[in-house]
mmCIF file of the N, C-alpha and C atoms, coordinates in Angstrom:
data_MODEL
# 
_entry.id   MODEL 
# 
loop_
_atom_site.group_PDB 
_atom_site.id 
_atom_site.type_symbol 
_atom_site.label_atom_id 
_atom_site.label_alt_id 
_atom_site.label_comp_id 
_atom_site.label_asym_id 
_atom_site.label_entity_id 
_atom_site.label_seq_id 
_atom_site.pdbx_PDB_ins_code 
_atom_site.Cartn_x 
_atom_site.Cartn_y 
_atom_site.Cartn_z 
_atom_site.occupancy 
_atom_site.B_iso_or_equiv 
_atom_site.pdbx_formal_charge 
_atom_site.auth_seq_id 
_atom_site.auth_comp_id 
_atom_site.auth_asym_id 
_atom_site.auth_atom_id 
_atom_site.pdbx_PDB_model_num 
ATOM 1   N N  . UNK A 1 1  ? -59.880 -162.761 14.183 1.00 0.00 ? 1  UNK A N  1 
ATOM 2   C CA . UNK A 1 1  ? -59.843 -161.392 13.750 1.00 0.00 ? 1  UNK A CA 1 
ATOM 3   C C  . UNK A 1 1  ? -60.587 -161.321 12.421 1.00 0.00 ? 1  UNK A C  1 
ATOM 4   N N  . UNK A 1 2  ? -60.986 -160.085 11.965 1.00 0.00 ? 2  UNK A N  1 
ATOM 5   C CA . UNK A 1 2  ? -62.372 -160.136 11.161 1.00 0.00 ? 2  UNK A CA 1 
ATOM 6   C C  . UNK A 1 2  ? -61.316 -158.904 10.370 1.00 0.00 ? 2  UNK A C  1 
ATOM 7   N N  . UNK A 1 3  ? -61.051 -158.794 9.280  1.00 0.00 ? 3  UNK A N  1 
ATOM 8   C CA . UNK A 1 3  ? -60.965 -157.677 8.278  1.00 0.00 ? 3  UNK A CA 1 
ATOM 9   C C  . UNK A 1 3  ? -62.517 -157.716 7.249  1.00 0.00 ? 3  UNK A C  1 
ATOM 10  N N  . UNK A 1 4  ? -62.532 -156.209 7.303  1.00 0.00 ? 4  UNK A N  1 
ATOM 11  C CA . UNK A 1 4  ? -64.224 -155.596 6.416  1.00 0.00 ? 4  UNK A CA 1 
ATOM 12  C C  . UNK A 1 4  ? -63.516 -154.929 5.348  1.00 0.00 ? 4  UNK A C  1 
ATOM 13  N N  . UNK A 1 5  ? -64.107 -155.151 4.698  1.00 0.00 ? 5  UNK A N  1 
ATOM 14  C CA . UNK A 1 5  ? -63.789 -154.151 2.859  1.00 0.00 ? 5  UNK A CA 1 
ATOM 15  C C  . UNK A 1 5  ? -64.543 -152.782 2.901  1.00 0.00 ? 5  UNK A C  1 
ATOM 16  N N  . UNK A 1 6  ? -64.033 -151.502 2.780  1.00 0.00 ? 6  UNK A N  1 
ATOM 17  C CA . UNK A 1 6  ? -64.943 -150.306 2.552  1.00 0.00 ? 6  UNK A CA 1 
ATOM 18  C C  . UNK A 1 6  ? -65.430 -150.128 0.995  1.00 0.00 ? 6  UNK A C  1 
ATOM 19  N N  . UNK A 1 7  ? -64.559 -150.821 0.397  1.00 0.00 ? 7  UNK A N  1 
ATOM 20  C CA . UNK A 1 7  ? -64.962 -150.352 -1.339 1.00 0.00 ? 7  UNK A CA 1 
ATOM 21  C C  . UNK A 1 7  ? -63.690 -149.955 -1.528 1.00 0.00 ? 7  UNK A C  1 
ATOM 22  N N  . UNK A 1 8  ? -63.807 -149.745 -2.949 1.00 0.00 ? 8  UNK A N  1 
ATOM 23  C CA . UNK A 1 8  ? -63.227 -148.716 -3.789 1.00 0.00 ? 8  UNK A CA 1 
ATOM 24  C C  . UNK A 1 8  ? -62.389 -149.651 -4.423 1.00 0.00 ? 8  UNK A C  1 
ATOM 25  N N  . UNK A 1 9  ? -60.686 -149.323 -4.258 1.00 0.00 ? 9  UNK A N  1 
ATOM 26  C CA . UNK A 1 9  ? -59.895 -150.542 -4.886 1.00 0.00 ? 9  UNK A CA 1 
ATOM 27  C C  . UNK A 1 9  ? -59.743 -151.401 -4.068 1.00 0.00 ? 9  UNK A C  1 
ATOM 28  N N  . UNK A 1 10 ? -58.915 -152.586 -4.991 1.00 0.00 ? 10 UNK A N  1 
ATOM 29  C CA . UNK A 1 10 ? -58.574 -154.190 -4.498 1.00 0.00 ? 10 UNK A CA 1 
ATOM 30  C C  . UNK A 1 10 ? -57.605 -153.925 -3.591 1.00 0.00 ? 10 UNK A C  1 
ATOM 31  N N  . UNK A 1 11 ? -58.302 -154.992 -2.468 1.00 0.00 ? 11 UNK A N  1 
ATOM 32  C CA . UNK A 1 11 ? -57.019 -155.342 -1.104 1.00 0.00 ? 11 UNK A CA 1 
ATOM 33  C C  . UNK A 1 11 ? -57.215 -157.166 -1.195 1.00 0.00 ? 11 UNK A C  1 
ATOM 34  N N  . UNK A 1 12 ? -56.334 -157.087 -0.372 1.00 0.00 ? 12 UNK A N  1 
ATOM 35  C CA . UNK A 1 12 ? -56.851 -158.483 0.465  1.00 0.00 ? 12 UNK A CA 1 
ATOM 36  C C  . UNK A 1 12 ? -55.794 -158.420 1.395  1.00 0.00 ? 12 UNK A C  1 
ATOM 37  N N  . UNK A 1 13 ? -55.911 -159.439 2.292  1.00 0.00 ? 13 UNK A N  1 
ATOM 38  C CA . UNK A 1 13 ? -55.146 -159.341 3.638  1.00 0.00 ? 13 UNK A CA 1 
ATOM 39  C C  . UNK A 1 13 ? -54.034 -161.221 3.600  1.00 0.00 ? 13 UNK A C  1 
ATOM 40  N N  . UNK A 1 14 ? -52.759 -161.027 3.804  1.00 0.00 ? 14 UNK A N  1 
ATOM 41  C CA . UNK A 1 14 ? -52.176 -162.338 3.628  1.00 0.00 ? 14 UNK A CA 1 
ATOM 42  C C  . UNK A 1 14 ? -51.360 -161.886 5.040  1.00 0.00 ? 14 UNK A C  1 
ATOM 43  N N  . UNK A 1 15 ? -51.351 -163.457 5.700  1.00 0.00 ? 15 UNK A N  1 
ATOM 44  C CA . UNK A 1 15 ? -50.812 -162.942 7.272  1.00 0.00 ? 15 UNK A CA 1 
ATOM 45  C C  . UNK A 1 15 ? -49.265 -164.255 6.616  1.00 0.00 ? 15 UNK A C  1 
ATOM 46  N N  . UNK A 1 16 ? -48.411 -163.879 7.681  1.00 0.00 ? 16 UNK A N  1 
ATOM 47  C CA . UNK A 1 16 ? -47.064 -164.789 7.188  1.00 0.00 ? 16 UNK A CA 1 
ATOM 48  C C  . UNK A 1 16 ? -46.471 -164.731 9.099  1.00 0.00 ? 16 UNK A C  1 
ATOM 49  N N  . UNK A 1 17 ? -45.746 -165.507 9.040  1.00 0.00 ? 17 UNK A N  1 
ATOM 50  C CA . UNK A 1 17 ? -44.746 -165.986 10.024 1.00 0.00 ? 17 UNK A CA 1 
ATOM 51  C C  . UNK A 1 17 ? -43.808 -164.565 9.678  1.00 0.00 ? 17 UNK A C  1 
ATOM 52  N N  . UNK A 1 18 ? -42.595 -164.749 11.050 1.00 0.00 ? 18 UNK A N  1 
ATOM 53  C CA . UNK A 1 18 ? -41.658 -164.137 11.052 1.00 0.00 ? 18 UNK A CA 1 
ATOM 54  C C  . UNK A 1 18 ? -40.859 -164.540 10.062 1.00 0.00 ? 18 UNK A C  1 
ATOM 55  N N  . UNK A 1 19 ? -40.532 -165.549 9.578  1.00 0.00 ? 19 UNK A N  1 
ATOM 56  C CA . UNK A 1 19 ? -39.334 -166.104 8.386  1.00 0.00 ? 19 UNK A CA 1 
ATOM 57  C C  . UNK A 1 19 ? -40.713 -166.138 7.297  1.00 0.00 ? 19 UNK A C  1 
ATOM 58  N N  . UNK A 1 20 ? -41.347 -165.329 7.105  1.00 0.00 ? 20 UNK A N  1 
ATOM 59  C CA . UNK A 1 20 ? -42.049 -165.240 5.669  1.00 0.00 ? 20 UNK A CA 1 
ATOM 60  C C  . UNK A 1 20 ? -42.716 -166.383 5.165  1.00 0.00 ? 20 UNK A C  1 
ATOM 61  N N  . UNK A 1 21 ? -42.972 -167.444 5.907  1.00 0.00 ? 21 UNK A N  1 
ATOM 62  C CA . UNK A 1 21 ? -43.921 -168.663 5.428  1.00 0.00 ? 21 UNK A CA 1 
ATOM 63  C C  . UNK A 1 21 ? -45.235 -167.920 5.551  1.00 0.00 ? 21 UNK A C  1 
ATOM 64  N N  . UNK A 1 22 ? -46.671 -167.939 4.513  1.00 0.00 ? 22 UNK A N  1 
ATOM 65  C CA . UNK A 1 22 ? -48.107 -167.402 4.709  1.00 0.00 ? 22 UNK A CA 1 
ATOM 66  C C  . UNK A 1 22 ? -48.732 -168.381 5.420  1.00 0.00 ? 22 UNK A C  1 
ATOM 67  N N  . UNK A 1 23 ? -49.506 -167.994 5.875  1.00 0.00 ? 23 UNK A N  1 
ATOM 68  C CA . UNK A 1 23 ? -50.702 -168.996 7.673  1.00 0.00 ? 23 UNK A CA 1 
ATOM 69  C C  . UNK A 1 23 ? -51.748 -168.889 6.798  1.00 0.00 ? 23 UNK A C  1 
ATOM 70  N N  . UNK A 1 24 ? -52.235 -167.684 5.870  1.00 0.00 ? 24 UNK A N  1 
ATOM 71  C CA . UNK A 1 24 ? -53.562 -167.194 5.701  1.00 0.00 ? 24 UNK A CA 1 
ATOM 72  C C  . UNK A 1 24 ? -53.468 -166.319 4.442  1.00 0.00 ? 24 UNK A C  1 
ATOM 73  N N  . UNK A 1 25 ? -54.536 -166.299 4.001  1.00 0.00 ? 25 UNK A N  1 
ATOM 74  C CA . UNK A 1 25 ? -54.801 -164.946 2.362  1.00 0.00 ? 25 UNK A CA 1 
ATOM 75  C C  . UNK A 1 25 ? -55.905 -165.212 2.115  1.00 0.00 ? 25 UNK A C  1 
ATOM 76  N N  . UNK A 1 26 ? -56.459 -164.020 2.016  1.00 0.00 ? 26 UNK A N  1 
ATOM 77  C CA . UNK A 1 26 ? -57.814 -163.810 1.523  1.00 0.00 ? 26 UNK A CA 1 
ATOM 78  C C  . UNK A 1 26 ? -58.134 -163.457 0.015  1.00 0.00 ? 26 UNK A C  1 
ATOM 79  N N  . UNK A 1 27 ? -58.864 -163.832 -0.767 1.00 0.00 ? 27 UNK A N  1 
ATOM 80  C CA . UNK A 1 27 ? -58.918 -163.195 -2.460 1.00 0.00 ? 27 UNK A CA 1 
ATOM 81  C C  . UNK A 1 27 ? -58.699 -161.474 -2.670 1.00 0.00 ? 27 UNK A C  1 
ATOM 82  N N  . UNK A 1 28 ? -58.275 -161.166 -3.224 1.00 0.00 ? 28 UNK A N  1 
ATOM 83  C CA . UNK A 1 28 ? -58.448 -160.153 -3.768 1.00 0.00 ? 28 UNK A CA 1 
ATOM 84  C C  . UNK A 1 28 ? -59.922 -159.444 -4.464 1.00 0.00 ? 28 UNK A C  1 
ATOM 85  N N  . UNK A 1 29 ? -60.260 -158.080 -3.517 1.00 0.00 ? 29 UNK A N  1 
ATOM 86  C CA . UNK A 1 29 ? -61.397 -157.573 -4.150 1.00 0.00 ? 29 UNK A CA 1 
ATOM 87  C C  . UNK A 1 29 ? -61.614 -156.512 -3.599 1.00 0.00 ? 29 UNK A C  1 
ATOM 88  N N  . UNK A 1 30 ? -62.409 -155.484 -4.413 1.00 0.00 ? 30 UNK A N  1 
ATOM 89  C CA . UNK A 1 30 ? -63.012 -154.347 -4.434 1.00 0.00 ? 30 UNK A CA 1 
ATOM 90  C C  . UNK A 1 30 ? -64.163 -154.279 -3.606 1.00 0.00 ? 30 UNK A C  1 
ATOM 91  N N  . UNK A 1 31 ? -64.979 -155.249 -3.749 1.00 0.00 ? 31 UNK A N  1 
ATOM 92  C CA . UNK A 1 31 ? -66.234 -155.433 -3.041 1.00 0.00 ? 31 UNK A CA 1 
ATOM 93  C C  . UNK A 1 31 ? -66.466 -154.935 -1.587 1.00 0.00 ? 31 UNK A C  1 
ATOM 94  N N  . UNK A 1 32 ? -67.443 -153.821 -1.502 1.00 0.00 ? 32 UNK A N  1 
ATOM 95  C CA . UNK A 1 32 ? -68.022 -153.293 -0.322 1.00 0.00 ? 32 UNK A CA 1 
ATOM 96  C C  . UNK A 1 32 ? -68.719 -154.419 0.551  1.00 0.00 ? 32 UNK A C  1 
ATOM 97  N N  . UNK A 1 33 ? -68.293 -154.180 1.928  1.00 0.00 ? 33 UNK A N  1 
ATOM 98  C CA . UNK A 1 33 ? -68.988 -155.338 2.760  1.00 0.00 ? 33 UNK A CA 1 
ATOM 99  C C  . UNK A 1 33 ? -68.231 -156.927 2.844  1.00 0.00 ? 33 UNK A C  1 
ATOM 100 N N  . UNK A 1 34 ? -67.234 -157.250 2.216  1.00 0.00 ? 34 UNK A N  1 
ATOM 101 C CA . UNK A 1 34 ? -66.591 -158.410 1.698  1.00 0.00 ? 34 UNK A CA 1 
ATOM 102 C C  . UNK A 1 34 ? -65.767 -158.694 3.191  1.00 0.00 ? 34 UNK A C  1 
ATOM 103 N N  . UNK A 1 35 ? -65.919 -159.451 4.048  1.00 0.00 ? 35 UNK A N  1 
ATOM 104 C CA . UNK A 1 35 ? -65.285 -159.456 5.143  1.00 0.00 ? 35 UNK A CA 1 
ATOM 105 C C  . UNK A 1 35 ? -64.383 -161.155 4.752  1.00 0.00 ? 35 UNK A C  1 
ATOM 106 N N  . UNK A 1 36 ? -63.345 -160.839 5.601  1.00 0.00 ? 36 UNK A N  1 
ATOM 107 C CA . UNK A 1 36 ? -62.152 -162.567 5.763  1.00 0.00 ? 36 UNK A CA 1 
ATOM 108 C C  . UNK A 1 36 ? -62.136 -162.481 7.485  1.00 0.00 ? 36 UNK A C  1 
ATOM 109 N N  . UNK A 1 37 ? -61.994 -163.612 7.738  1.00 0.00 ? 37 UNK A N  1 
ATOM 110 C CA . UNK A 1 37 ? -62.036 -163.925 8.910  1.00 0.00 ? 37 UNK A CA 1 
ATOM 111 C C  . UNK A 1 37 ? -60.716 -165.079 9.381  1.00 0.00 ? 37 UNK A C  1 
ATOM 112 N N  . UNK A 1 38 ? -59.885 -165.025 10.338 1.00 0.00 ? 38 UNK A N  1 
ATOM 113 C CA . UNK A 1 38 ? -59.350 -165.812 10.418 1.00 0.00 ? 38 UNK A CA 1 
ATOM 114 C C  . UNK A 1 38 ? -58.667 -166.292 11.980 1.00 0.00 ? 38 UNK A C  1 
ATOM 115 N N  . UNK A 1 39 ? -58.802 -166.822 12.816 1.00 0.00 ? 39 UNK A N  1 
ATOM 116 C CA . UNK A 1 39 ? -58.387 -167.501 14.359 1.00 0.00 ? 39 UNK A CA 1 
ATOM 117 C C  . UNK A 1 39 ? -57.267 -167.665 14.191 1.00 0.00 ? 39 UNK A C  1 
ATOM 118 N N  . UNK A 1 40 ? -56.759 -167.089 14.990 1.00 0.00 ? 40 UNK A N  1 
ATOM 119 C CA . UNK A 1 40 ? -55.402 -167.120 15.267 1.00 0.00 ? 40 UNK A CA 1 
ATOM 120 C C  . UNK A 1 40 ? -55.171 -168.449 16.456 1.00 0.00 ? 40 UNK A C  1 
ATOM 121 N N  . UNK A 1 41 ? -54.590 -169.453 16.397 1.00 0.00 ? 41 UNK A N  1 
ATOM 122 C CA . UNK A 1 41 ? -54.912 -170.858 17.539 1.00 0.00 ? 41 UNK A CA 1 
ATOM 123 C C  . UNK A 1 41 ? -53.462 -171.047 17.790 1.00 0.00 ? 41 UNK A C  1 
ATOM 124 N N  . UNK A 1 42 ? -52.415 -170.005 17.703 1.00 0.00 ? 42 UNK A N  1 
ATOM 125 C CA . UNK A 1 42 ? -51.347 -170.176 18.552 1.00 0.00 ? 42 UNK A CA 1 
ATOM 126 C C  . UNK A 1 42 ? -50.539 -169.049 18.665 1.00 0.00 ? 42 UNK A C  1 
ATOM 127 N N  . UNK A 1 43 ? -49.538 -168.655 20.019 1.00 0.00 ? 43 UNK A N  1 
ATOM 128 C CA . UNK A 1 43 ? -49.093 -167.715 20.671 1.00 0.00 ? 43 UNK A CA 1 
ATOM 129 C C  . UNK A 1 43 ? -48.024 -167.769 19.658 1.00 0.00 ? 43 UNK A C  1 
ATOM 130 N N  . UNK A 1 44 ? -47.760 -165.873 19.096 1.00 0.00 ? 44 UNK A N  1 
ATOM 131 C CA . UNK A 1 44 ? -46.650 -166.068 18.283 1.00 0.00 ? 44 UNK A CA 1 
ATOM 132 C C  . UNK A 1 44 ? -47.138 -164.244 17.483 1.00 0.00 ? 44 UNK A C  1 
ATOM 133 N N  . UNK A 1 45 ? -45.726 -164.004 16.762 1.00 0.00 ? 45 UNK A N  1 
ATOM 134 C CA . UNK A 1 45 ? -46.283 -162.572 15.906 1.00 0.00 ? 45 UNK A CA 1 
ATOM 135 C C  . UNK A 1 45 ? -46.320 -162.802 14.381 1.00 0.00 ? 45 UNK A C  1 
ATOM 136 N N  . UNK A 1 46 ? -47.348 -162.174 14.211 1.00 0.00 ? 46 UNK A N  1 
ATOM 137 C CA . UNK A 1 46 ? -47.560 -162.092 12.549 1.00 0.00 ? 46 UNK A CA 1 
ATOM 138 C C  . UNK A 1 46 ? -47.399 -160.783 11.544 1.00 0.00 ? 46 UNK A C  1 
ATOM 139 N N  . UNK A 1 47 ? -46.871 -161.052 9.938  1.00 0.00 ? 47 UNK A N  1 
ATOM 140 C CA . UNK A 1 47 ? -46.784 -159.703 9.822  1.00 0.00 ? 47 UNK A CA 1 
ATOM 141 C C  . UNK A 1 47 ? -48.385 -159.897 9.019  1.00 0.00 ? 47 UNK A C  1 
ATOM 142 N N  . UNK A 1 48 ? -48.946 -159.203 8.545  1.00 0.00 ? 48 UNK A N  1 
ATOM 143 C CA . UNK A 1 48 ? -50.371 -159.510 8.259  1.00 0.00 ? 48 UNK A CA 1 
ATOM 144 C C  . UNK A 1 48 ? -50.305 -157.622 7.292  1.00 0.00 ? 48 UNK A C  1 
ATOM 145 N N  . UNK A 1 49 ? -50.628 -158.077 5.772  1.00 0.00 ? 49 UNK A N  1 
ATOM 146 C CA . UNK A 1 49 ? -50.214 -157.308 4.656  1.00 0.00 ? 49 UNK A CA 1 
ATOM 147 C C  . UNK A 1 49 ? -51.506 -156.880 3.538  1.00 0.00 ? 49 UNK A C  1 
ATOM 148 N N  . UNK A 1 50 ? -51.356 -156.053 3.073  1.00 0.00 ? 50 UNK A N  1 
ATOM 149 C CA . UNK A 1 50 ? -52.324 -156.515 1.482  1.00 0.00 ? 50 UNK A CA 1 
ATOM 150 C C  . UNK A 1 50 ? -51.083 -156.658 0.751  1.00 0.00 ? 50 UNK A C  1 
ATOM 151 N N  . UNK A 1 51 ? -50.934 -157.692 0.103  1.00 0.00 ? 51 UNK A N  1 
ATOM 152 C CA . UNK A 1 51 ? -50.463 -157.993 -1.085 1.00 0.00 ? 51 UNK A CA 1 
ATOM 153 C C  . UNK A 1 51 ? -49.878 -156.776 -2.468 1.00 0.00 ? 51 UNK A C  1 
ATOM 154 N N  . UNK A 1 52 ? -51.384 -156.161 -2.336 1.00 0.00 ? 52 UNK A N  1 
ATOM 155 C CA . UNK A 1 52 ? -51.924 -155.106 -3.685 1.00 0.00 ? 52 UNK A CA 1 
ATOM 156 C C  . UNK A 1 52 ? -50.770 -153.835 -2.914 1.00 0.00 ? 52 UNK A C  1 
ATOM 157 N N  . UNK A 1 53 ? -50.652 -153.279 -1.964 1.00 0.00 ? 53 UNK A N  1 
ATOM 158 C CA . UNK A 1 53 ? -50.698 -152.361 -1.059 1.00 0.00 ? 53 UNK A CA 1 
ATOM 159 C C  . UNK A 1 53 ? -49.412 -152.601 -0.141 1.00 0.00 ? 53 UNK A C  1 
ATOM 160 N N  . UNK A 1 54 ? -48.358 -153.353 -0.378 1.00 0.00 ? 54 UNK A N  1 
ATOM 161 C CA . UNK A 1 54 ? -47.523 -154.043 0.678  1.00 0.00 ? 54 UNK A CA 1 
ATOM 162 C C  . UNK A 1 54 ? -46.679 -152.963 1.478  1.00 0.00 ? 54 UNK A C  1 
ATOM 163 N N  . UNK A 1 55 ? -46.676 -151.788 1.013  1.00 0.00 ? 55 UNK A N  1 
ATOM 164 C CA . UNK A 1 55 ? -45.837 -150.858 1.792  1.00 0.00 ? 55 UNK A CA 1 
ATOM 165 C C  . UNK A 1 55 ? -46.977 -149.626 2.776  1.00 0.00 ? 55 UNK A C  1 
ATOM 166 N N  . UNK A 1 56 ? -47.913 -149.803 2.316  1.00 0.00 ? 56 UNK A N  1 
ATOM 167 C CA . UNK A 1 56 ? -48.803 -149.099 3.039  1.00 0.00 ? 56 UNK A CA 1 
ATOM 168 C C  . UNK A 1 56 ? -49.891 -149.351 3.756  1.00 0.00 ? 56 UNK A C  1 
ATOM 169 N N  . UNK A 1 57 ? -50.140 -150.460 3.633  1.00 0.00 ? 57 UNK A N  1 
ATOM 170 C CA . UNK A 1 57 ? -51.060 -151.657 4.529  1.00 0.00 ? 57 UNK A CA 1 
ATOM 171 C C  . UNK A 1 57 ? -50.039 -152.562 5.174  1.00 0.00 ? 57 UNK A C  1 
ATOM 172 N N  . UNK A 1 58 ? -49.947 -152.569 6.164  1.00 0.00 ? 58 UNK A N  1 
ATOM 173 C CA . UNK A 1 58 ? -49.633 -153.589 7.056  1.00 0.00 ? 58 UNK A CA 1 
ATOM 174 C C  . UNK A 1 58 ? -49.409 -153.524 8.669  1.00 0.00 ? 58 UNK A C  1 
ATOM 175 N N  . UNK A 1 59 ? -49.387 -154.631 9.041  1.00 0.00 ? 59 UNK A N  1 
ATOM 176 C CA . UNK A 1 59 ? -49.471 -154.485 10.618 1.00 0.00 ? 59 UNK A CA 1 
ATOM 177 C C  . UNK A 1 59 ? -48.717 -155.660 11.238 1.00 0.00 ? 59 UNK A C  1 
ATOM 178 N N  . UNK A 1 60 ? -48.790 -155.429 12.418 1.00 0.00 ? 60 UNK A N  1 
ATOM 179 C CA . UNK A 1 60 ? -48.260 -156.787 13.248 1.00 0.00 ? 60 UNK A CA 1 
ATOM 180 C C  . UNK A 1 60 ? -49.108 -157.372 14.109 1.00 0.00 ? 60 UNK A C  1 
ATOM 181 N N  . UNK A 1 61 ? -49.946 -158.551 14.111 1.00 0.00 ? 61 UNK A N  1 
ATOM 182 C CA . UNK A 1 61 ? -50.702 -159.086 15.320 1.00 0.00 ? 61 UNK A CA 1 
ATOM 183 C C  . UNK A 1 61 ? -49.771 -159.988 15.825 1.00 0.00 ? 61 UNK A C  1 
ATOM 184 N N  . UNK A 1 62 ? -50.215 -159.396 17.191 1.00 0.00 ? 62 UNK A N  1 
ATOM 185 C CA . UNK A 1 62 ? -49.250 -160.415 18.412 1.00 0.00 ? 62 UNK A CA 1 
ATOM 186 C C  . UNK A 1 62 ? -50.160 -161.284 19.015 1.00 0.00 ? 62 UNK A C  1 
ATOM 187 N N  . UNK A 1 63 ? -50.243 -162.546 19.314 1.00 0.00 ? 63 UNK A N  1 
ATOM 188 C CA . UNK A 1 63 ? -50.844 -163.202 19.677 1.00 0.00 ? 63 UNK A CA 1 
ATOM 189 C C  . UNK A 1 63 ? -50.260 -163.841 21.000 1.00 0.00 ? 63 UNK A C  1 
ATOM 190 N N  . UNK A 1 64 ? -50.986 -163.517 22.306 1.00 0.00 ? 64 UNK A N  1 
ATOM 191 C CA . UNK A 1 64 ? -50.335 -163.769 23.893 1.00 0.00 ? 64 UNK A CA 1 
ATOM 192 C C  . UNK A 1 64 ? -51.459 -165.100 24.084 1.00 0.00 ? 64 UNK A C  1 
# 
């Protein structure tokens, strides 16, 4: 899965397990065009966040 930056303010994207251990985090930045990339290589759900943003960015990838 590929997250892209539009600009403006700082995000970054940190994915975690169900019991809150992190798999993944990307730096923090503003930067237009700034993409993170990361393979998901096992069946399972993630909560996947910005950090900066934690109540209004976030999602769940399910991985089958």
């Amino acid at each position: 899965m590929t997250w892209v930056w539009a600009g403006g303010r700082g995000h970054n994207v940190t994915g975690m397990t169900r019991t809150g251990r992190v798999v993944f985090r990307s730096r923090t930045t503003a930067r237009a065009g700034f993409s993170y990339s990361h393979r998901f290589r096992r069946r399972a759900s993630f909560r996947v966040i910005c950090t900066v943003h934690p109540r209004a960015m976030r999602m769940t990838v399910r991985v089958r």
